[in-house]
mmJSON file of the N, C-alpha and C atoms, coordinates in Angstrom:
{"data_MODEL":{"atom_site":{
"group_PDB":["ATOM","ATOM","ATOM","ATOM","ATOM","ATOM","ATOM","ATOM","ATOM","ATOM","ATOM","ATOM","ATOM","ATOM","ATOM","ATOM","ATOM","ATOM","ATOM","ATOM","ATOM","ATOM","ATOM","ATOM","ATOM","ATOM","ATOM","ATOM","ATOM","ATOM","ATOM","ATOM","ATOM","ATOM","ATOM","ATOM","ATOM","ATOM","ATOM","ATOM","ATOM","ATOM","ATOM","ATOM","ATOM","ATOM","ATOM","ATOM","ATOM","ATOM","ATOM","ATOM","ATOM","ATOM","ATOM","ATOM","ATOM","ATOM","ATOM","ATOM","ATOM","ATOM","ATOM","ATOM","ATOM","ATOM","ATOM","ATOM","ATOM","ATOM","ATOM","ATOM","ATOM","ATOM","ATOM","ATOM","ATOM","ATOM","ATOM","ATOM","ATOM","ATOM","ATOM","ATOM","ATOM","ATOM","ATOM","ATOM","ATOM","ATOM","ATOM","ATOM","ATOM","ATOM","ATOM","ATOM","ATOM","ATOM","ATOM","ATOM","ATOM","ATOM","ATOM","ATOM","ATOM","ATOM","ATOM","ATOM","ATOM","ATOM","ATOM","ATOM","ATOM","ATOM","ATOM","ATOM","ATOM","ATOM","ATOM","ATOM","ATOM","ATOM","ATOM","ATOM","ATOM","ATOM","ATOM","ATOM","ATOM","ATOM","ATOM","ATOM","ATOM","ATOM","ATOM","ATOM","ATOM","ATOM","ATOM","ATOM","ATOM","ATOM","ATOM","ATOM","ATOM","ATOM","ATOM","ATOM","ATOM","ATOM","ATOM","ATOM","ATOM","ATOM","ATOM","ATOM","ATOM","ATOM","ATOM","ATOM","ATOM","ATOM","ATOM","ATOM","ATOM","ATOM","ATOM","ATOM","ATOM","ATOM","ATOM","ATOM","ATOM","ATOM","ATOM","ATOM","ATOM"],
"id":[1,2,3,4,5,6,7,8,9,10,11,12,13,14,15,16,17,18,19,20,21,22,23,24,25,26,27,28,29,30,31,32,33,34,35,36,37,38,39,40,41,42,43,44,45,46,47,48,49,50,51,52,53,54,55,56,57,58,59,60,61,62,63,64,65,66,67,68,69,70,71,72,73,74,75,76,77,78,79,80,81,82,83,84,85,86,87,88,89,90,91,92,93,94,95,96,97,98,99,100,101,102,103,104,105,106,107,108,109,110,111,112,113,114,115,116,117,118,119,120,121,122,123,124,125,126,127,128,129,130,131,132,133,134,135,136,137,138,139,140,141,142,143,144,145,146,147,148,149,150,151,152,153,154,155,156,157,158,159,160,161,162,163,164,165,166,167,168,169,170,171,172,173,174,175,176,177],
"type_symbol":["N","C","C","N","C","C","N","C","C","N","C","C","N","C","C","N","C","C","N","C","C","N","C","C","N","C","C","N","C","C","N","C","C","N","C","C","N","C","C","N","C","C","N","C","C","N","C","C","N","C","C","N","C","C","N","C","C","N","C","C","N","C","C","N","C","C","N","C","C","N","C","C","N","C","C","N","C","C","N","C","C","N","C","C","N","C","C","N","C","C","N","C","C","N","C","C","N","C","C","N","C","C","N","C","C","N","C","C","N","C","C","N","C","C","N","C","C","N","C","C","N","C","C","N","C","C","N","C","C","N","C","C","N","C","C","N","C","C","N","C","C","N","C","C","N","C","C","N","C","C","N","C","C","N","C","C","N","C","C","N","C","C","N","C","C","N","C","C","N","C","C","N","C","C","N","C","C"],
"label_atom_id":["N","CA","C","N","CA","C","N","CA","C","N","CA","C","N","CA","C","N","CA","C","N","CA","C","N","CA","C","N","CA","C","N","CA","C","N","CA","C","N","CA","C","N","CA","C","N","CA","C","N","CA","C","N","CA","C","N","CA","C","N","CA","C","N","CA","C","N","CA","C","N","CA","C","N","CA","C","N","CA","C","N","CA","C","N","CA","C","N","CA","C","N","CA","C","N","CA","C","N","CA","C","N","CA","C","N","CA","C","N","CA","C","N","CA","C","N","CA","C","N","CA","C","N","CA","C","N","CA","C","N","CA","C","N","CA","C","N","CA","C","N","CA","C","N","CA","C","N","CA","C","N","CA","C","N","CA","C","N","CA","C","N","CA","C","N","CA","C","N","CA","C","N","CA","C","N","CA","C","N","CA","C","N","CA","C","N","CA","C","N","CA","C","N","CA","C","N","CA","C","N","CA","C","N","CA","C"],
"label_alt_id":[null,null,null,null,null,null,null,null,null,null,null,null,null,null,null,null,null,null,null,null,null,null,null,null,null,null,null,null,null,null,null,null,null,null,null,null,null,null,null,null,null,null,null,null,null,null,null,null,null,null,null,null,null,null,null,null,null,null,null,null,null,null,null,null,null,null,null,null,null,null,null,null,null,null,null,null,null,null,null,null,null,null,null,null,null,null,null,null,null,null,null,null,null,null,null,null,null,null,null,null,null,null,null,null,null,null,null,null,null,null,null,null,null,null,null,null,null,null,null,null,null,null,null,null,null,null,null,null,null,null,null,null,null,null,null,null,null,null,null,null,null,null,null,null,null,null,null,null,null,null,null,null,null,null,null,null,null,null,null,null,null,null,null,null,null,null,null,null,null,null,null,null,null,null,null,null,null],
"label_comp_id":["UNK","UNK","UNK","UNK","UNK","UNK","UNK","UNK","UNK","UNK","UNK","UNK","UNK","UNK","UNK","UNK","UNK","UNK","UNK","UNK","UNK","UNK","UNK","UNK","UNK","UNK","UNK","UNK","UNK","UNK","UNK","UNK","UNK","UNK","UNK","UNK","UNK","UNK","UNK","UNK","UNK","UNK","UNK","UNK","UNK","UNK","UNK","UNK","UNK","UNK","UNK","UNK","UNK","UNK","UNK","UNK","UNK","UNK","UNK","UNK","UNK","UNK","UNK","UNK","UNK","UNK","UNK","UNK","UNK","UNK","UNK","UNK","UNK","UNK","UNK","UNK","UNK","UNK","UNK","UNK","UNK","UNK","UNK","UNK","UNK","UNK","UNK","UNK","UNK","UNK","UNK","UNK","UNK","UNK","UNK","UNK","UNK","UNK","UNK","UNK","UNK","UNK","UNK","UNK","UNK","UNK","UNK","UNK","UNK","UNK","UNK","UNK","UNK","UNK","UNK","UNK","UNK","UNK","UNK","UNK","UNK","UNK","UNK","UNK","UNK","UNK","UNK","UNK","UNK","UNK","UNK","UNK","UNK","UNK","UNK","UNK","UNK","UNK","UNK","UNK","UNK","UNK","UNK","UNK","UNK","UNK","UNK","UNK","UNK","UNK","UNK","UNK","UNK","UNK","UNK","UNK","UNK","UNK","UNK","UNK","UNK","UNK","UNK","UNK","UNK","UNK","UNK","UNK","UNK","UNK","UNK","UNK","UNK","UNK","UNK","UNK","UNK"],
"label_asym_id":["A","A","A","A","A","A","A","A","A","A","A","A","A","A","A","A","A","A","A","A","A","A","A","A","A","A","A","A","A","A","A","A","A","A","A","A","A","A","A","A","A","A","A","A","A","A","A","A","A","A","A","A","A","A","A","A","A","A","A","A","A","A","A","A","A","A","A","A","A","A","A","A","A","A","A","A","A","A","A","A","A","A","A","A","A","A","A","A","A","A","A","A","A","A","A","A","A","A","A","A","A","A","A","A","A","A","A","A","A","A","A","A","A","A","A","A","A","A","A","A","A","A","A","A","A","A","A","A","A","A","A","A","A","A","A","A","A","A","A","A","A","A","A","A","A","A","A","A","A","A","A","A","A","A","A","A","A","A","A","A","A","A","A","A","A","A","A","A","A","A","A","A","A","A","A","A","A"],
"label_entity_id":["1","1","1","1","1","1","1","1","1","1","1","1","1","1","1","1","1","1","1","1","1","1","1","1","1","1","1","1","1","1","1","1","1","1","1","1","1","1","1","1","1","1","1","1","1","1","1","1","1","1","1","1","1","1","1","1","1","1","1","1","1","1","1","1","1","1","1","1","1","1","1","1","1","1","1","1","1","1","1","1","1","1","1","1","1","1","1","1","1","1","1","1","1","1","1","1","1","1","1","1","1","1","1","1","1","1","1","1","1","1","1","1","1","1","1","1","1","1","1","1","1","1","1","1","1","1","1","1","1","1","1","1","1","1","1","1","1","1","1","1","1","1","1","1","1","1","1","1","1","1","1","1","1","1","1","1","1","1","1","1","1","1","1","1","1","1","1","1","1","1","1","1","1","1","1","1","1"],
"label_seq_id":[1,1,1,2,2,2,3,3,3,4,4,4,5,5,5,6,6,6,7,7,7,8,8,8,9,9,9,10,10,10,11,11,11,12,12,12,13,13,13,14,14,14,15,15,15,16,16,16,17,17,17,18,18,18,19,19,19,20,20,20,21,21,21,22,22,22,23,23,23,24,24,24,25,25,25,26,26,26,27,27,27,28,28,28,29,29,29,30,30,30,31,31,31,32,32,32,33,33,33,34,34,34,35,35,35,36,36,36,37,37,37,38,38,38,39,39,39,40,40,40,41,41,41,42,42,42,43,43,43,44,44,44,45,45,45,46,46,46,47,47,47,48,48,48,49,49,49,50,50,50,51,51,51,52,52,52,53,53,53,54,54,54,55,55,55,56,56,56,57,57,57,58,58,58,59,59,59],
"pdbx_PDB_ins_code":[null,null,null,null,null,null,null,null,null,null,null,null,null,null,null,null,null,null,null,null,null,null,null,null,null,null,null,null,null,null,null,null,null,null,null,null,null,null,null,null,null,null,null,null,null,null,null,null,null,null,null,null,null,null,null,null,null,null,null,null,null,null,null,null,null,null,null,null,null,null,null,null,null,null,null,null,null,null,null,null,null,null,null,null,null,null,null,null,null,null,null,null,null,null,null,null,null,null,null,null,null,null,null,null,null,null,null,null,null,null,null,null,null,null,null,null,null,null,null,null,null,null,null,null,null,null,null,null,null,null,null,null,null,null,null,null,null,null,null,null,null,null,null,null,null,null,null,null,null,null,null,null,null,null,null,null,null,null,null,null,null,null,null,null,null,null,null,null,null,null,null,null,null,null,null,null,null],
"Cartn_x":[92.976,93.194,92.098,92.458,91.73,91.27,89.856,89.713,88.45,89.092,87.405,88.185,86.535,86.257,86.858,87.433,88.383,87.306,86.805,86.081,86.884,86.343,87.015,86.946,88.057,87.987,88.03,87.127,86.823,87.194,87.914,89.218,88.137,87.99,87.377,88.411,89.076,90.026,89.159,89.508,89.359,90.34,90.268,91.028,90.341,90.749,90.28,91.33,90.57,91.67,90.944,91.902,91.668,90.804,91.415,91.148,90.736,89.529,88.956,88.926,88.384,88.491,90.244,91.0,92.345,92.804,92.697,92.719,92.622,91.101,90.209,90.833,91.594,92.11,93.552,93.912,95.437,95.868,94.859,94.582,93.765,92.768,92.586,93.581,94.418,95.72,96.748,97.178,98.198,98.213,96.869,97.084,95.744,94.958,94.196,92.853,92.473,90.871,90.432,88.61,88.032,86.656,86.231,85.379,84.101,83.754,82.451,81.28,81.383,80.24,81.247,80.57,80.879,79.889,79.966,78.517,78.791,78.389,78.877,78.393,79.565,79.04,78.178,78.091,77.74,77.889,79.485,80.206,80.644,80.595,81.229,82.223,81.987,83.026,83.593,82.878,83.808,82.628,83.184,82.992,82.506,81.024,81.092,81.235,81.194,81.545,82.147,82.613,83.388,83.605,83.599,83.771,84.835,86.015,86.953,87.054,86.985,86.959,88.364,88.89,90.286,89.999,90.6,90.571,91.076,90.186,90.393,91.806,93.117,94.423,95.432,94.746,95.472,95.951,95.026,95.617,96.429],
"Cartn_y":[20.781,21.787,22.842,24.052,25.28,25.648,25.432,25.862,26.976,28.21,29.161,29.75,30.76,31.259,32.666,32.649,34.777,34.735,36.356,37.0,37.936,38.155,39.019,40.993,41.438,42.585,43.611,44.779,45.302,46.793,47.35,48.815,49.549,51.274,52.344,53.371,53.683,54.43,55.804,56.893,58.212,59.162,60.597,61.176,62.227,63.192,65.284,65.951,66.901,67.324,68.826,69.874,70.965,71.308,70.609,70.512,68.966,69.222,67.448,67.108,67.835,67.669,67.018,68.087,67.783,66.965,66.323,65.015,64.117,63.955,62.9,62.971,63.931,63.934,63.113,63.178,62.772,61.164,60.757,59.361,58.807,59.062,58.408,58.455,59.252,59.157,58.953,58.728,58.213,56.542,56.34,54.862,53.957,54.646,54.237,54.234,54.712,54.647,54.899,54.968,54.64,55.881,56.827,57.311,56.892,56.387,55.28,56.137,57.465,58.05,59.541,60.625,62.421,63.302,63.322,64.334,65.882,66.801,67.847,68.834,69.716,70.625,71.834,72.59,74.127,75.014,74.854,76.035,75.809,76.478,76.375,75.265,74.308,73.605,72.541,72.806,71.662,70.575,69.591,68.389,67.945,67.949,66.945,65.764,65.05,63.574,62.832,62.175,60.914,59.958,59.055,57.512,56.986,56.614,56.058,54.74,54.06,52.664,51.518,50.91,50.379,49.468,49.388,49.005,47.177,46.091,44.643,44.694,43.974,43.833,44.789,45.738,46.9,48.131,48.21,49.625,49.136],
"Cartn_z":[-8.196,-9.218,-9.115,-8.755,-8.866,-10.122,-10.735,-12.152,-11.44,-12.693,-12.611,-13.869,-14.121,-15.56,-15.607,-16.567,-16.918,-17.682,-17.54,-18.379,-19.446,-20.668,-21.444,-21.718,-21.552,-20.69,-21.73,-21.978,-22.589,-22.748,-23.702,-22.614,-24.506,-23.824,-24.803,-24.237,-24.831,-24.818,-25.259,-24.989,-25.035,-24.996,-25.615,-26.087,-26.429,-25.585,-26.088,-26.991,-27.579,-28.234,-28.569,-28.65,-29.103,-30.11,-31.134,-32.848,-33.295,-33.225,-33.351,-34.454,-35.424,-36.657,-37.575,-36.9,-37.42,-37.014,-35.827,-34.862,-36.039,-36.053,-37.288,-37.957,-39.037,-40.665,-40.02,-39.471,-38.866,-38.497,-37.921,-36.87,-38.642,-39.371,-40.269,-41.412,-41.655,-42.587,-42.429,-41.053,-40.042,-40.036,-39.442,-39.025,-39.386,-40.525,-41.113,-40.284,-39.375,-38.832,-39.481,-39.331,-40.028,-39.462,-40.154,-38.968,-39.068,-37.417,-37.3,-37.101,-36.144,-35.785,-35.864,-35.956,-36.016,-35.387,-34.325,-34.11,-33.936,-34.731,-34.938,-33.595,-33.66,-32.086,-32.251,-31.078,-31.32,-32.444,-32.107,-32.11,-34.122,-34.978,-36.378,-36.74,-36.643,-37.453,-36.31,-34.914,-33.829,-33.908,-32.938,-33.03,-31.853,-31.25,-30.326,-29.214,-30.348,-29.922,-31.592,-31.662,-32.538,-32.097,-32.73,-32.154,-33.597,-33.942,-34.915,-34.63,-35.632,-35.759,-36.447,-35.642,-35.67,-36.827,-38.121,-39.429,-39.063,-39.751,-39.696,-39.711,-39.178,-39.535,-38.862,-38.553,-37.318,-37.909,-39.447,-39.995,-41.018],
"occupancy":[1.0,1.0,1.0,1.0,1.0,1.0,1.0,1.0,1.0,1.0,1.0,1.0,1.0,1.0,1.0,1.0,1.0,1.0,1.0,1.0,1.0,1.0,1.0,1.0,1.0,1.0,1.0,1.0,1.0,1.0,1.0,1.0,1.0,1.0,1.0,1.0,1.0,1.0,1.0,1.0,1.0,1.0,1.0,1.0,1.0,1.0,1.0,1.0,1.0,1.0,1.0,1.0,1.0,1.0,1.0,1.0,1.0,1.0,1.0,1.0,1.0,1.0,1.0,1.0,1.0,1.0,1.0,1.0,1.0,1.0,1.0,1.0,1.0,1.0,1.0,1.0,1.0,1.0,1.0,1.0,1.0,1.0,1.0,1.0,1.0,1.0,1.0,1.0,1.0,1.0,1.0,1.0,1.0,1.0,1.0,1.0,1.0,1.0,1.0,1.0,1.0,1.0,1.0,1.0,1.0,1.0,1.0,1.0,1.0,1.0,1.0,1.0,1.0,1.0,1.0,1.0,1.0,1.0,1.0,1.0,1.0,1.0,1.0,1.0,1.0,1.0,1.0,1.0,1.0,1.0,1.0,1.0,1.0,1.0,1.0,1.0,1.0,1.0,1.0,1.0,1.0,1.0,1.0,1.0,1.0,1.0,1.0,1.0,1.0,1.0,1.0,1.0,1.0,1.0,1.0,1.0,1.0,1.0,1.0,1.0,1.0,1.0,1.0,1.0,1.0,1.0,1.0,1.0,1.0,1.0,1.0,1.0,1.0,1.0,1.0,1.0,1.0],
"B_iso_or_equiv":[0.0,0.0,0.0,0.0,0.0,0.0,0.0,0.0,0.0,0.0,0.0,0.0,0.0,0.0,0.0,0.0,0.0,0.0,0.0,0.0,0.0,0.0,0.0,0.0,0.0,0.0,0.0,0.0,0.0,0.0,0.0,0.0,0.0,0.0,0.0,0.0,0.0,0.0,0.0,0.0,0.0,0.0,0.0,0.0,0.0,0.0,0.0,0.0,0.0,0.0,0.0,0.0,0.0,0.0,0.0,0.0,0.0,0.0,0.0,0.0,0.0,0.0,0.0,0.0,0.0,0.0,0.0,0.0,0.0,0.0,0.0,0.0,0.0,0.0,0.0,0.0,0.0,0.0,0.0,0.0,0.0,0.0,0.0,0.0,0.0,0.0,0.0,0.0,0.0,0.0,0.0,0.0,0.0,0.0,0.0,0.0,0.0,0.0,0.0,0.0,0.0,0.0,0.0,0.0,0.0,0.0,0.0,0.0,0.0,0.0,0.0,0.0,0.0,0.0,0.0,0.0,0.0,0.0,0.0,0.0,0.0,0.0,0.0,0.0,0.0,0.0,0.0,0.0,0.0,0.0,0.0,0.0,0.0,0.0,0.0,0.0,0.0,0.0,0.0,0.0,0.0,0.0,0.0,0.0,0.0,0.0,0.0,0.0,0.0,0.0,0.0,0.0,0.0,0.0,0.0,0.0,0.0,0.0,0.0,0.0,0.0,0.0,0.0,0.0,0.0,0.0,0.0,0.0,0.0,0.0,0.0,0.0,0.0,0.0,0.0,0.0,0.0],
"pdbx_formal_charge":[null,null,null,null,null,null,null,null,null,null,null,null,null,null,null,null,null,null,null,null,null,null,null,null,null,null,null,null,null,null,null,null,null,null,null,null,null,null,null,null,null,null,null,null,null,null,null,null,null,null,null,null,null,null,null,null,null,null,null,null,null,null,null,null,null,null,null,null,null,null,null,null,null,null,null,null,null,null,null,null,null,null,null,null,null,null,null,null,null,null,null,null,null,null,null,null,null,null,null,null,null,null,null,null,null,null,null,null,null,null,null,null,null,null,null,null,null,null,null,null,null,null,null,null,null,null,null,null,null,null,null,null,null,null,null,null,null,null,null,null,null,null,null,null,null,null,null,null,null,null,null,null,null,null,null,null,null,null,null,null,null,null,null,null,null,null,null,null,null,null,null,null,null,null,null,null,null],
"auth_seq_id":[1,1,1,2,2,2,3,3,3,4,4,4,5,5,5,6,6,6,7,7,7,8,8,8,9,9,9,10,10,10,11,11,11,12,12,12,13,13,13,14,14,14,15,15,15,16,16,16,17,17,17,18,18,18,19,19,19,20,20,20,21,21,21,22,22,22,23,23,23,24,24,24,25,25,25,26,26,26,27,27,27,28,28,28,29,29,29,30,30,30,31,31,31,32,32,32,33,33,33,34,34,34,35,35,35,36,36,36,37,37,37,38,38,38,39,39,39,40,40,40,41,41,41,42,42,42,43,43,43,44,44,44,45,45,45,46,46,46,47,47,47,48,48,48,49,49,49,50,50,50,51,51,51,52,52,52,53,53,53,54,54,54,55,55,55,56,56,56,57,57,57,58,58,58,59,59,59],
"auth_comp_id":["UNK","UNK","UNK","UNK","UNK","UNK","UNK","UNK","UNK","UNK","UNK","UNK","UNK","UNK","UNK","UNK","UNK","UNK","UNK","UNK","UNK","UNK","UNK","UNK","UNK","UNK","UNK","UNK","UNK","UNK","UNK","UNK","UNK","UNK","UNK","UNK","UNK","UNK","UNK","UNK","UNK","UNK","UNK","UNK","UNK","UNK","UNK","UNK","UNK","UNK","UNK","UNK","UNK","UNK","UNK","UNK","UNK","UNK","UNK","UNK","UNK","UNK","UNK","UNK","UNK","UNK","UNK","UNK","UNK","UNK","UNK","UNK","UNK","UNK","UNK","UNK","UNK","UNK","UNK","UNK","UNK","UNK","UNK","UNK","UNK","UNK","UNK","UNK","UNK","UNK","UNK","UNK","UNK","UNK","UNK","UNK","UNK","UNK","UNK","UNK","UNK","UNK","UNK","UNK","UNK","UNK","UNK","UNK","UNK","UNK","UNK","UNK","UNK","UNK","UNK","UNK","UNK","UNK","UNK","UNK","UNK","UNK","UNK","UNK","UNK","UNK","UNK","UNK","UNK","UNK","UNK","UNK","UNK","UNK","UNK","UNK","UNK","UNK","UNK","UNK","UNK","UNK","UNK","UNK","UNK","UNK","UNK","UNK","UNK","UNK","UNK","UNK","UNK","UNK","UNK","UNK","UNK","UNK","UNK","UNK","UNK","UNK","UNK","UNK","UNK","UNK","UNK","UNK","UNK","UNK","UNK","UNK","UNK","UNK","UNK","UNK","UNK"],
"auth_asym_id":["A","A","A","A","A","A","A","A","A","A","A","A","A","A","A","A","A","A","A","A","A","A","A","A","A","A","A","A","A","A","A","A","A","A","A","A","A","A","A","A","A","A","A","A","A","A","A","A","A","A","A","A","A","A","A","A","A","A","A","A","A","A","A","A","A","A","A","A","A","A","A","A","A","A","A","A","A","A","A","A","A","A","A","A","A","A","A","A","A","A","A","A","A","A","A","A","A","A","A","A","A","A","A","A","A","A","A","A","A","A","A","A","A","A","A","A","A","A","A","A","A","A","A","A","A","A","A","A","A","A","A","A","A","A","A","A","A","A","A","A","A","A","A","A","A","A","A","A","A","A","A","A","A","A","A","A","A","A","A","A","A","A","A","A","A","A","A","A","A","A","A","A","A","A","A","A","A"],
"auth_atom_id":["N","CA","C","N","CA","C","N","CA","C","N","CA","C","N","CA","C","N","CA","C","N","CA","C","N","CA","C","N","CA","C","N","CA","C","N","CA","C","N","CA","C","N","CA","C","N","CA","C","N","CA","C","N","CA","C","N","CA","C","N","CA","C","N","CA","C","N","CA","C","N","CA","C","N","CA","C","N","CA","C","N","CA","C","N","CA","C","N","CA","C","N","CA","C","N","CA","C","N","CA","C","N","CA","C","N","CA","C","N","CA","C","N","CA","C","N","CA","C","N","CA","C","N","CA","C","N","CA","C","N","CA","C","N","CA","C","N","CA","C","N","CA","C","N","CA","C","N","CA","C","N","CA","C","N","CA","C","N","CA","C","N","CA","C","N","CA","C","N","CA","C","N","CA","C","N","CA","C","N","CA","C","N","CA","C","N","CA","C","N","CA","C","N","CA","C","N","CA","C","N","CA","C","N","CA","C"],
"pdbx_PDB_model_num":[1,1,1,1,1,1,1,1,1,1,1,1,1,1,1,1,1,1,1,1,1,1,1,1,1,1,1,1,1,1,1,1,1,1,1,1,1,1,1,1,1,1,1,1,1,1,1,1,1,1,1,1,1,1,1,1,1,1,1,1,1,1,1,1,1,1,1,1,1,1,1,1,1,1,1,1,1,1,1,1,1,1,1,1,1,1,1,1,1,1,1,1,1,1,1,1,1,1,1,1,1,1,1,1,1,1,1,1,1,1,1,1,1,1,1,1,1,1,1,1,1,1,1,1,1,1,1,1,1,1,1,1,1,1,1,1,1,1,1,1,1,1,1,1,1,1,1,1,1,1,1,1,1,1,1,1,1,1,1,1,1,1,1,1,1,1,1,1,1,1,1,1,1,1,1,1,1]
}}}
């Protein structure tokens, strides 16, 4: 009998978007995320980086 060890595989999904902000209002009133991190950009009102956080139970 061939036994060896699976490791558990770890997926970060990513996603650009024009309008990040409206993204955020959408994905958290849509399907319940949660926003984990916001780092604000340059430019008036854009966005960085974000990181949204998948709610216990799947939303």
């Amino acid at each position: 009998m061939d036994t060896h060890t699976q490791t558990a595989v770890t997926l970060w999904p990513a996603l650009r978007y024009t309008d990040a902000p409206a993204a955020i209002r959408f994905l958290t009133a849509a399907f319940g995320f949660t926003e984990a991190l916001v780092v604000p950009g340059e430019a008036d009102g854009a966005i960085a980086h974000a990181e949204l956080g998948w709610p216990p139970g799947g939303g």
